[in-house]
N, C-alpha and C positions, 0 to 999 in steps of 0.2 A: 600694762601687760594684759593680755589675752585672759580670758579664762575657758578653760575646756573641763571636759568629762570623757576617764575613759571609762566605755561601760562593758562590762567583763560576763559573758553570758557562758555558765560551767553546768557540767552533773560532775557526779562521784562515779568510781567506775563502780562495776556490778559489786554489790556485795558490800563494799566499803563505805556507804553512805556515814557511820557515825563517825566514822574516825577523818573523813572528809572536811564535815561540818565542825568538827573539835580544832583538827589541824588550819582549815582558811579560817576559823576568828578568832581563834588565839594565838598562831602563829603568821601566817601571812600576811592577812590586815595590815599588821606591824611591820612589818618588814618593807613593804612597798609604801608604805608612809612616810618612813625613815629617809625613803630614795629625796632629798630636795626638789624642789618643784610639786610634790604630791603633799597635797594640805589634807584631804580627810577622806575617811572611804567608810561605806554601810555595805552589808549585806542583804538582800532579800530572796526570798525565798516563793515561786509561782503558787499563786493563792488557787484563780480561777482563770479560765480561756474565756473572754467575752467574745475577741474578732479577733480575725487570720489565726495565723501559727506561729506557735514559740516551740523550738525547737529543744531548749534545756531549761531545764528548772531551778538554777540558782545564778541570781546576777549581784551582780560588786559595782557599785558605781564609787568612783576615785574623781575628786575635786583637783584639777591640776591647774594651776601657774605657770606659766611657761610662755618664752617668745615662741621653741620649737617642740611641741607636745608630742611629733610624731620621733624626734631626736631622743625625748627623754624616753618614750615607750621601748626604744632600741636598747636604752640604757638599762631601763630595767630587764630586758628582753637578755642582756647580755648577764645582769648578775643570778638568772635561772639557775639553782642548782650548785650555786656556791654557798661558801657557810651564811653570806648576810642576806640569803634566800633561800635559803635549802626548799624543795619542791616535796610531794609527796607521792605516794603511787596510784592513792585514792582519787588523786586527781585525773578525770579520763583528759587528758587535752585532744582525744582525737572529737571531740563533740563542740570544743570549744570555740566562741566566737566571739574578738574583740574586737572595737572598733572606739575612735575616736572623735567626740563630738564639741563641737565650739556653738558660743551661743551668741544667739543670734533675735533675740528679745531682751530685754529686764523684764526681770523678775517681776511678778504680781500679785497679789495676796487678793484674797478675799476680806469686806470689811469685817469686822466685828459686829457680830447679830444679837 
């Protein structure tokens, strides 16, 4: 089976920022993990701009499984807003930007120095 990454690029809307960041790691995280096919998800947060533009400042990267990753996205996409998703209103999604990435290397490590 495939392995993909959906990478999940959010703000909070105006004004809501703590209750944003309380509501996606304590409540969401979980919830979209729950979904099968999604094995683990981090939060980070934009530190610094080195090159181009980043348009929002919190991203969610989600480890998926899956033969159809863009199938299960619909899936989740459909339980929005029900009880085994409830959404929040700190959530801006008019800023938001998801997209779905397959890989296309192994992985590599640096040796031990």
């Amino acid at each position: 089976m495939a392995k993909y990454r959906l990478v999940v690029m959010t703000d909070a809307t105006d004004g809501l920022e703590d209750e944003y960041n309380d509501w996606y790691t304590r409540q969401h995280l979980g919830d979209v993990i729950a979904v099968p096919g999604f094995k683990s998800a981090q939060r980070f947060k934009l530190r610094s701009l080195t090159l181009g533009k980043f348009t929002n400042k919190y991203m969610a990267i989600y480890n998926i499984d899956a033969d159809d990753p863009e199938k299960l996205v619909e899936d989740l996409i459909a339980l929005q807003g029900t009880d085994r998703m409830p959404m929040s209103p700190a959530l801006n999604l008019d800023t938001a930007n998801v997209a779905v990435f397959e890989e296309c290397s192994d992985e590599i490590s640096a040796p031990d120095r």
